[in-house]
N, C-alpha and C positions, 0 to 999 in steps of 0.2 A: 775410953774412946773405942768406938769398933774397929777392925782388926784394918776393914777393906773402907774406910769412910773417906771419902771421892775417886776412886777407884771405877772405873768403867769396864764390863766383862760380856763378851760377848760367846755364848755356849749353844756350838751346834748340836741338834734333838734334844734340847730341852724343855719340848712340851710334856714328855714321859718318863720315866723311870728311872734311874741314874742323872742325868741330863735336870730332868724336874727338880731331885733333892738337891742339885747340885747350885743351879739360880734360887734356890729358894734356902740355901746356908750362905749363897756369897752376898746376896740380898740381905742377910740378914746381920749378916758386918760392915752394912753400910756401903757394898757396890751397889753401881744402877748397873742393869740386865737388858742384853738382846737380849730375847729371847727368839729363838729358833724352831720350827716343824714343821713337818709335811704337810701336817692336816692343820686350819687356821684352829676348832675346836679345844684341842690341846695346849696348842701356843698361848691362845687368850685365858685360858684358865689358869697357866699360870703366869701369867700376865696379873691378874688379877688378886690370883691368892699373895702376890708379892705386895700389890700396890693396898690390898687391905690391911698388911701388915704394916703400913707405913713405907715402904720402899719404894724403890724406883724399876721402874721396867716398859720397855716394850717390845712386840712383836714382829720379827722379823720373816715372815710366811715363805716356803718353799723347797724345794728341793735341794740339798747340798751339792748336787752333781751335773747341777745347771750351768753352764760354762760361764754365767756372770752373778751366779750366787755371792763368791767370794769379793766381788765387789761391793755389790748389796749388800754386805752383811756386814763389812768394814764401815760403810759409808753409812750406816743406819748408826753406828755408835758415835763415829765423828759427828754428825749431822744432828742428832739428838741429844748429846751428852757433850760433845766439844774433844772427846779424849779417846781411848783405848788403851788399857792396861793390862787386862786380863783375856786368853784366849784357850777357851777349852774343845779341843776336837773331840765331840764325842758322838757326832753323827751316824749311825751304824744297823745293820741288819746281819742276818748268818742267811745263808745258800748252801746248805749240807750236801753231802754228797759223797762215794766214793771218788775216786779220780777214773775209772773207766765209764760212771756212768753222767762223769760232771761234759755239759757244752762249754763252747769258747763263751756264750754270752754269760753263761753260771759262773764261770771263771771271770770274767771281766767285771763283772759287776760288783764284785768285791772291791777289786782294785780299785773302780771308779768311785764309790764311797769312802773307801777307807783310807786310799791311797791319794788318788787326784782332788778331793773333795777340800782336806787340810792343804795337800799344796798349794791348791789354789785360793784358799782362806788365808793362808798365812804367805803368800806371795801378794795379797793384794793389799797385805795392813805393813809388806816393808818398806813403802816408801815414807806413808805419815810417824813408822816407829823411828825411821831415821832421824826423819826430820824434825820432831818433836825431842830426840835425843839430843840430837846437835844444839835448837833454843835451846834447851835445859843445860847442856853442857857452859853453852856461852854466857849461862847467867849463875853458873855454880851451883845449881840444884843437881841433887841424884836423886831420880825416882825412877825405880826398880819396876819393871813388867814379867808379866809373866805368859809363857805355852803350857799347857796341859794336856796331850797327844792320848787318848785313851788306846791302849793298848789289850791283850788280852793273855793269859797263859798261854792258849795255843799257837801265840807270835813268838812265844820265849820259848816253850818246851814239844808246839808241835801236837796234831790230835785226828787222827784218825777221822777218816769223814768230813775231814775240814783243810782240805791241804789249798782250797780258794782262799777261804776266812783266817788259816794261818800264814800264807804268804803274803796276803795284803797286811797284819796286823806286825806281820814282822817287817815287813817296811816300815811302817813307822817307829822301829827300834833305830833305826838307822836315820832317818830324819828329823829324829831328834836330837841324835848325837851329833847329825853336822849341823844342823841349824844354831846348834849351843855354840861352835863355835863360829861360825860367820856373827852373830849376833851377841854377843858375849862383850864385844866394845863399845853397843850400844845400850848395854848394860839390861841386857833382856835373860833371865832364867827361860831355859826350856828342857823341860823335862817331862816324860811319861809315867804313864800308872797303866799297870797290866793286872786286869780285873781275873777273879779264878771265877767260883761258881755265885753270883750274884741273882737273889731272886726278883728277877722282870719277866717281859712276855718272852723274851728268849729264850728261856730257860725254865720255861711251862713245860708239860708234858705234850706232845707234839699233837695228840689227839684229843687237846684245849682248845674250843675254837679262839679263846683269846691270845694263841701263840702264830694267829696268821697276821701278816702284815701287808698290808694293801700299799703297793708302789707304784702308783699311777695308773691304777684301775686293774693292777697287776697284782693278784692273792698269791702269795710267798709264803709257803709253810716256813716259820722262823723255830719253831720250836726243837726240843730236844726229846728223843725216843723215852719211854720214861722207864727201861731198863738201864740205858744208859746217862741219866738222869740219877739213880738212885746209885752208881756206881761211885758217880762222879762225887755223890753226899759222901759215901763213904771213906770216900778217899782226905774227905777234909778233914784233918787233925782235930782241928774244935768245934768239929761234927754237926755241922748245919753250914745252909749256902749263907751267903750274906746279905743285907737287907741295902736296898738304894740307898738311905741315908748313911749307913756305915760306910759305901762306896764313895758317897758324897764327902765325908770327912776327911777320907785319905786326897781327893782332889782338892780338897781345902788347905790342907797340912803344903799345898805346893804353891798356894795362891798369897800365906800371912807372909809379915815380916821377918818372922824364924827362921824362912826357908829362903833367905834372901844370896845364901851363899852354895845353893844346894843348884846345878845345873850340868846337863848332859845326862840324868839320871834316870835309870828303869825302878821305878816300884811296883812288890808284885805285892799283892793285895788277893788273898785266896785261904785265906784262915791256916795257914800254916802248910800247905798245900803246895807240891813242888813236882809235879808226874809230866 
């Protein structure tokens, strides 16, 4: 039997790259899928490459930092699926910068994806986690939910260029670990994965035009210098970045059965990778 079969997962950006591989492995143990993105283009594609595969999915369009996203995005899985089990924060962009040349709005905008965008996702699925806990409590079933808070190295170890992008990612190290415990009687795992050098558009070389990211009509160089790009390879033990779907695995390894005892936990994922 597959790993996730009736299982409902709802995963913020996953029309693209980690996010993508990520619905289209939980998909393929048998959850049904939000799916989530900015642009409908991406959403529905893979929307579709799930539903051809025989799975379940649909498309939840918009912005994560909409101040009623997190409603929407809960109520699309309750409403279409009946449940909520699975919940992957992985909504996200980078805003480089030193810190004398970074604005308050370059600054805030981190926060507000990275930081506000899961609270408020995971603020608007705790009253039906409760209270689907509680039925289930009062009928003797345990069935185990799961957080998956994507994180980054530069939330754990910090990165030059990046003190927006590691201050918001290192909140979520902390959001994880209280959420584990307020939630932990409702018998919910939450745990993070802090990704190192994973090859997406973020991690193109800056002067790719596929590493700009358009944010409501707003072009964001997302990418990485590609001096300090080729740095960041060399720094990896097992000497190459890593591929979406391997990033996908390690967010899967928190979503099975296996890991039903595994909560409040930082995994870093960066090929051996610790700077």
């Amino acid at each position: 039997m597959s790993k996730l079969a009736g299982k409902v997962a709802i995963i913020s950006g996953s029309g693209r790259g980690i996010g993508r591989a990520t619905a289209l492995k939980l998909a393929s143990e048998g959850a049904a899928i939000v799916v989530n993105d900015l642009d409908e283009a991406p959403a529905r594609e893979t929307v579709a490459a799930i539903e051809a595969a025989g799975g379940r999915a649909i498309a939840c369009i918009g912005n994560v930092t909409a101040d009623d996203f997190g409603q929407r995005f809960v109520a699309a899985a309750l409403d279409t699926f009946g449940g909520l089990d699975i919940i992957v924060n992985n909504a996200g962009y980078t805003r480089d910068g030193v810190i004398h040349r970074q604005c308050d709005d370059q600054f805030q905008a981190m926060l507000d994806v990275h930081v506000m965008a899961p609270f408020r996702i995971l603020r608007a699925a705790a009253d039906p986690i409760r209270d689907m806990a509680r039925a289930e409590a009062e009928q003797g079933i345990e069935r185990i939910r799961k957080v998956v808070n994507i994180s980054s190295i530069s939330g754990t170890n910090g990165n030059a260029g990046q003190v927006n992008y590691s201050s918001a990612k290192s909140a979520l190290l902390g959001m994880t670990k209280s959420l584990s415990k307020e939630w932990g009687r409702y018998k919910v795992c939450v745990n993070c994965v802090a990704f190192g050098l994973i090859g997406t558009r973020l991690t193109l070389p800056s002067q790719d035009p596929g590493s700009v990211v358009t944010i409501e009509g707003e072009a964001v160089q997302a990418g990485m210098p590609a001096d300090a790009l080729e740095r960041f390879r060399a720094a990896v033990p097992l000497g190459r970045e890593g591929t979406p779907e391997e990033a996908a695995g390690s967010i899967y390894l928190m979503c099975i059965p296996e890991s039903d005892y595994v909560s409040g936990q930082v995994l870093l994922v960066a090929g051996g990778m610790n700077i």
